[in-house]
N, C-alpha and C positions, 0 to 999 in steps of 0.2 A: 407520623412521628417526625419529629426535626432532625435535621442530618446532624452530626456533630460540627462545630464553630468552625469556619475556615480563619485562615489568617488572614487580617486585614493588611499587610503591608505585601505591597505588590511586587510579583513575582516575574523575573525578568521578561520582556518583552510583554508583560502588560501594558495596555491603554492609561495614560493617567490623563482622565480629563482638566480641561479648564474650569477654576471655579467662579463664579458671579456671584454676589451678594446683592438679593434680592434689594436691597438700599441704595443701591447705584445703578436700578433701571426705570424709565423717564417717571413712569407714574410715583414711585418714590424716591427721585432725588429731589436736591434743594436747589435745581437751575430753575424751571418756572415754579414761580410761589403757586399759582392757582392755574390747575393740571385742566387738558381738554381733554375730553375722548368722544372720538366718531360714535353714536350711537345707530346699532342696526344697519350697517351696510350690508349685512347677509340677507335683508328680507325682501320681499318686492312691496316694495311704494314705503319701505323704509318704515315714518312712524305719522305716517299720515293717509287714513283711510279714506280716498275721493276715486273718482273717476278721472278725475281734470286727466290734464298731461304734465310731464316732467318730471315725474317720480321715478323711482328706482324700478328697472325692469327686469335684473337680474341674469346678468350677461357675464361672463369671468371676463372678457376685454373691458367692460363698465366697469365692473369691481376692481380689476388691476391698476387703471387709468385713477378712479377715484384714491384709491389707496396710497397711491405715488403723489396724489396732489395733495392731501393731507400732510405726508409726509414732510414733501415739499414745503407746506404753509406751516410746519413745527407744528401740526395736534400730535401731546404723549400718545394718544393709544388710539385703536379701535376696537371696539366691545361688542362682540356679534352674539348677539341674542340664542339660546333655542327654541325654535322656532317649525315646526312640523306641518304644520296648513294654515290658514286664513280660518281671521274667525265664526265667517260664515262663507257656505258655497254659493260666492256671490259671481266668480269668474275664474275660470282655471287659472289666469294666468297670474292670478294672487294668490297661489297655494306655491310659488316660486322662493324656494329656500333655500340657502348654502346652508351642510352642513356648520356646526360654532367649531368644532375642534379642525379636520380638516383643511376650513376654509383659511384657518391662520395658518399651515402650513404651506399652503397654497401661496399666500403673500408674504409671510417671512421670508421663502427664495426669493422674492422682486423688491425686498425695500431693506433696510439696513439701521436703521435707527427705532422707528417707532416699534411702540409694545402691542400687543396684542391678548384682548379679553376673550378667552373662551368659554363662555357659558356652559355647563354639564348640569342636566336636572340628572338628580342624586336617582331619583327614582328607577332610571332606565339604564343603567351605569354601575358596573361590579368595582368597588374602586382597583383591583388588581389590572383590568382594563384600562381606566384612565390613567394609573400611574405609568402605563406602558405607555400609552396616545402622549401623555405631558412629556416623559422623555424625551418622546422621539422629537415633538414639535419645538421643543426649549434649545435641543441641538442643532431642529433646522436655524431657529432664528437666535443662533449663540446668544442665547439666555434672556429672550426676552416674550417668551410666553408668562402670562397671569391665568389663574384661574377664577372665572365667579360661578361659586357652588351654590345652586339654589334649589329649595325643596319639593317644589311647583306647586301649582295649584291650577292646572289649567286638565279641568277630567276628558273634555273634548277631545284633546290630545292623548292624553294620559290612553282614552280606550283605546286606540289602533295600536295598542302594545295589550291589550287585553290586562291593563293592571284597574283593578276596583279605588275606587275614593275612599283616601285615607284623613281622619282628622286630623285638624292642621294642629295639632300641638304632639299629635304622635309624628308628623310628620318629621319633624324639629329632630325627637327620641330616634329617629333611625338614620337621619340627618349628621348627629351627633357618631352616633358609631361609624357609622360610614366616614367621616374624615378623620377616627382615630386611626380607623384601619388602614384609609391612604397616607395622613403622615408616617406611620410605621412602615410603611413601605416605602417612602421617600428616607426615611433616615432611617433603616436598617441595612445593612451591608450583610448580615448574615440570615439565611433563611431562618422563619419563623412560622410558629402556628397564631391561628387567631379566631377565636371563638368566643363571640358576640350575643346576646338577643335576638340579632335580626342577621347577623350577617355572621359566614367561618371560611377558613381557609386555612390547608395546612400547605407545610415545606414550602411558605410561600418567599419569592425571592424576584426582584427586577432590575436588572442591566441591560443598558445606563442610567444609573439616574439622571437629574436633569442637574442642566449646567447652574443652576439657581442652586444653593445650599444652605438653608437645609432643606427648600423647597422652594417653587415661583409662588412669586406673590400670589394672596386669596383674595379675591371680594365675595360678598354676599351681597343681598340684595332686601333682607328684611325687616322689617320695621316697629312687625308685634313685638309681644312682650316674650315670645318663643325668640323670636327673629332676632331682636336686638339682643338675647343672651347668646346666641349660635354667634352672631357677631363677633361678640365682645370676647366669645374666646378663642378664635379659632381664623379671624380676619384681620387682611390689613386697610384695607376698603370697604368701608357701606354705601351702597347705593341706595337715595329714598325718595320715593315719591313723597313730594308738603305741598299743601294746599295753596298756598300762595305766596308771595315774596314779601308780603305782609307779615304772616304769622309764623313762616319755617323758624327763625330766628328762636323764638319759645321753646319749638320745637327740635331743635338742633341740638338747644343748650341742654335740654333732658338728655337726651340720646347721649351726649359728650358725657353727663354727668354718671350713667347709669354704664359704659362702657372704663369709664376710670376706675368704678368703684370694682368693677371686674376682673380690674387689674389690666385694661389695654388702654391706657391714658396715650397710647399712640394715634389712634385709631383717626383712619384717614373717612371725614363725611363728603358725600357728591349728592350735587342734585340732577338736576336735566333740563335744558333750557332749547325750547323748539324755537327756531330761529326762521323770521321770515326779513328778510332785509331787503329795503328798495333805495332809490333813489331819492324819495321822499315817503315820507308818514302814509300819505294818500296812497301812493303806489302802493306802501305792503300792505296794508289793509284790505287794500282791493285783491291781490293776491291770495292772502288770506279768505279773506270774503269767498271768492273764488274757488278756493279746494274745499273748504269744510262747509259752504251753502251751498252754493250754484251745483258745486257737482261732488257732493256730500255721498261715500257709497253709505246710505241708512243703514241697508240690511246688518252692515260688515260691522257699523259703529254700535247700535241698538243690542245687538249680539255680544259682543265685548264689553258693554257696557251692565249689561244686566249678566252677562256670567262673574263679572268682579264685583260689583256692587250690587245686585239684588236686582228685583221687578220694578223700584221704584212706581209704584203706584202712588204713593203719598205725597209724587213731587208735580209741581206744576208745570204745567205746558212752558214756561220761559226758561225756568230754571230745568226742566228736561233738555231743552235746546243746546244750555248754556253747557252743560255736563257735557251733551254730544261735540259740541265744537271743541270742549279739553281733549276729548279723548277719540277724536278726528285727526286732531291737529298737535301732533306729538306726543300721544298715550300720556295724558296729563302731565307732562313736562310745564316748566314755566311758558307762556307764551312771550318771547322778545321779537315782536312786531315793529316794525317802524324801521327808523334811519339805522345807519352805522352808530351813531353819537348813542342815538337812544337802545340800539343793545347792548353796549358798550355800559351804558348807569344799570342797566339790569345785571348786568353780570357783575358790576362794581356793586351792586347790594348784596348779590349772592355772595361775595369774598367779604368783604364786610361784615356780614350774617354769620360766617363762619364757618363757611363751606372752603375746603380744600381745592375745589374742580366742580365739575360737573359733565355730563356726556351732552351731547351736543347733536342734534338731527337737523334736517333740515329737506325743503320740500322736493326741490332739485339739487343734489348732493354736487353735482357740478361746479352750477349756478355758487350754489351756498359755500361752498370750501373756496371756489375765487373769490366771490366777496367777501370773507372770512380775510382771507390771506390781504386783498389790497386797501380794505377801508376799514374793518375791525381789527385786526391783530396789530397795527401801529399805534392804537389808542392806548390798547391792553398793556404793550411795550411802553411808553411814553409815561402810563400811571406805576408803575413797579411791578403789575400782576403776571407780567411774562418775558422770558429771557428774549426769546426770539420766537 
C-alpha cells in the first residue's frame, strides 16, 4: 500500500541539491559538433582480441592514468562496456573486467570534466537498484554520469547468473518496462506502487536523486527493428555497429528517419572507429597486420564471432578471415588505419554521413590517446568538428 503523499517543498534543514540539465553535459552540448568517447577502457585488451603486447591489462593505476589523458586530450566521455568474461577461456588474464557502474565512480573522484558511459544489461539489474547506483555516481561526478541501457544478448554471460535465453524481441518487451519503472523513479518525489508484466514494487521511493533532472542522459545501443523502437522512445544516444563507411550513410538516414517519426527527431547517432595510427601508412598496417594476423588470439575471435553472427559455414575461407580481422580488431568498428591525415578523412566521412560522434578504441590506449591528443585532434579542431 502507498504511504500517503508527502509534501514536496522542503522542510527546513533539508538538502536541496544542485540541478544539471542533462543538455549541458559534454556528450550533449553544442561545444564539440562531433562527440568522442573512450570505448572499453574497463576491459582487458580493450576491443582488440590478439596476443601481441600493448593492450589493455587492466590495472586501476592504467585506468586512472589513461582516463586523465583522455581527459586531458578533450574525449566527451568514456563508455565502459558490461563486460563479465572473455569470450572464450583462451587465458585468465582476459577474463580481466571493471565493473561499468562502479568503475565511473571510481574516476569521476580523479577527473572533472569528461562524462561517463555506464553500461547496465537490463537483464541482471532490479531498476530500484540502478536508480540507487546512478544517484550515487551522478553525485560523485556532479552530474555527469550517462546511462547505456542495453538488452543483451550474450547467453554465455547471461548463464553465470543462471538466467535462461530469452527472445530477442521479448527481450525489448521487458526492456521496455524496466526503464518505465527507472524513469518513475528518477521523477517521482513521492513513493509509489509499480506493477508491470515482468517487473513490481511497491512503497517504492529513492534519495537522492541524481543531479541530472529529470534524469542522466540514456544511450542504447540497438539497431533492430525492436532496438531502434526502444531507441526512439526512451534515448538520447544510439550507438550502431554499420558495415562500412560506404553504406552507414543509407543507413543512418533510415534510422534518423524511423526515430523522427517516433517523435525523437533529437536523437543523437554514434558509430565506432578502431584507430590504428602510425607514422606512416606502412607502419600501421603493419601494426595492424600485427595484432589481428601474426598474433590473432583465433579461439577468442572464432567464438565471438560465431556467438553474434552464426556458424558461418556458407562463407568462404577469405571472407571468414576478413570478418575475423573486423572483429579482432575493434569488434567491427570502422577500421581508421594509416596516417594522422588519413584518420582524420575517416572520421570527416563519418561527420559528413551523419553521425554526431562516435566511440573510439584503440590498440594501445596509451599510445593511441597521445597520438589522438598531438596529430589528430588539431586536424579535427582546424576543420570545425571539435572545440578543443
Amino acid at each position: 500500500m502507498t504511504q500517503a503523499p508527502q509534501s514536496a517543498v522542503p522542510a527546513a534543514g533539508d538538502v536541496v541539491d544542485p540541478v544539471v540539465s542533462p543538455k549541458d553535459t559534454p556528450i550533449l552540448n553544442d561545444i564539440n559538433k562531433f562527440k568522442l568517447v573512450l570505448l572499453s577502457l574497463n576491459t582487458a585488451r580493450g576491443t582488440t582480441l590478439t596476443h601481441g603486447e600493448g593492450t589493455l591489462q587492466i590495472t586501476w593505476d592504467e585506468t586512472v592514468r589513461i582516463a586523465k589523458a583522455a581527459e586531458k586530450a578533450g574525449l566527451d566521455a568514456i563508455l565502459s562496456i558490461a563486460h563479465w568474461k572473455n569470450w572464450a577461456q583462451s587465458r585468465p588474464q582476459y577474463d580481466r573486467m571493471w565493473d561499468a557502474i562502479t568503475f565511473a565512480a571510481g574516476l569521476a573522484a580523479v577527473t572533472e570534466r569528461i562524462q561517463f558511459f555506464s553500461t547496465v544489461h537490463i537483464p541482471l539489474f532490479h531498476p530500484v537498484m540502478v536508480a540507487k547506483m546512478a544517484a550515487t555516481v551522478d553525485h560523485i561526478a556532479s552530474g555527469r554520469l550517462a546511462l547505456n541501457v542495453v538488452a543483451g544478448w550474450n547467453q554465455s554471460e547471461f548463464g553465470m547468473f543462471g538466467l535462461p535465453e530469452i527472445e530477442h524481441d521479448k527481450r525489448y518487451e521487458y526492456a521496455a518496462e524496466w526503464m518505465d519503472f527507472l524513469l518513475k523513479i528518477f521523477e517521482s518525489d513521492e513513493p509509489f506502487d509499480f506493477h508491470g508484466h515482468f517487473l513490481h514494487g511497491e512503497n517504492v521511493v529513492s534519495q537522492p536523486k541524481p543531479l541530472q533532472r529529470p534524469r542522466p542522459v540514456i544511450m542504447s545501443a540497438g539497431s533492430s527493428g525492436a532496438g531502434m523502437a526502444f531507441a526512439s522512445k526512451y534515448a538520447d544516444v544510439n550507438f550502431g555497429i554499420y558495415p562500412s563507411l560506404e553504406e552507414f550513410p543509407a543507413i543512418l538516414a533510415k534510422a534518423k528517419a524511423t526515430a523522427t517519426e517516433a517523435g525523437n527527431p533529437g536523437l543523437k547517432f554514434c558509430g565506432h572507429g578502431y584507430i590504428v595510427c602510425g607514422d606512416t601508412e606502412a607502419d600501421a598496417k603493419k601494426q595492424f597486420k600485427y595484432l589481428v594476423e601474426d598474433k590473432l588470439d583465433r579461439l577468442s575471435t572464432e567464438t565471438l564471432t560465431e556467438m553474434s553472427m552464426g556458424k558461418m559455414h556458407s562463407v568462404d575461407v577469405v571472407a571468414r578471415e576478413h570478418m575475423y580481422q573486423q572483429t579482432a580488431g575493434g569488434n567491427w568498428g570502422f577500421p581508421l588505419v594509416g596516417t594522422a591525415e588519413q584518420v582524420f578523412e575517416g572520421i570527416k566521412v563519418m561527420a559528413e554521413g551523419g553521425m554526431a560522434g562516435m566511440a573510439v578504441s584503440f590498440p594501445d590506449y596509451d599510445e593511441g590517446v597521445a597520438r589522438y591528443d598531438e596529430t589528430i585532434r588539431p586536424l579535427l579542431i582546424e576543420a570545425g568538428l571539435r572545440k578543443f
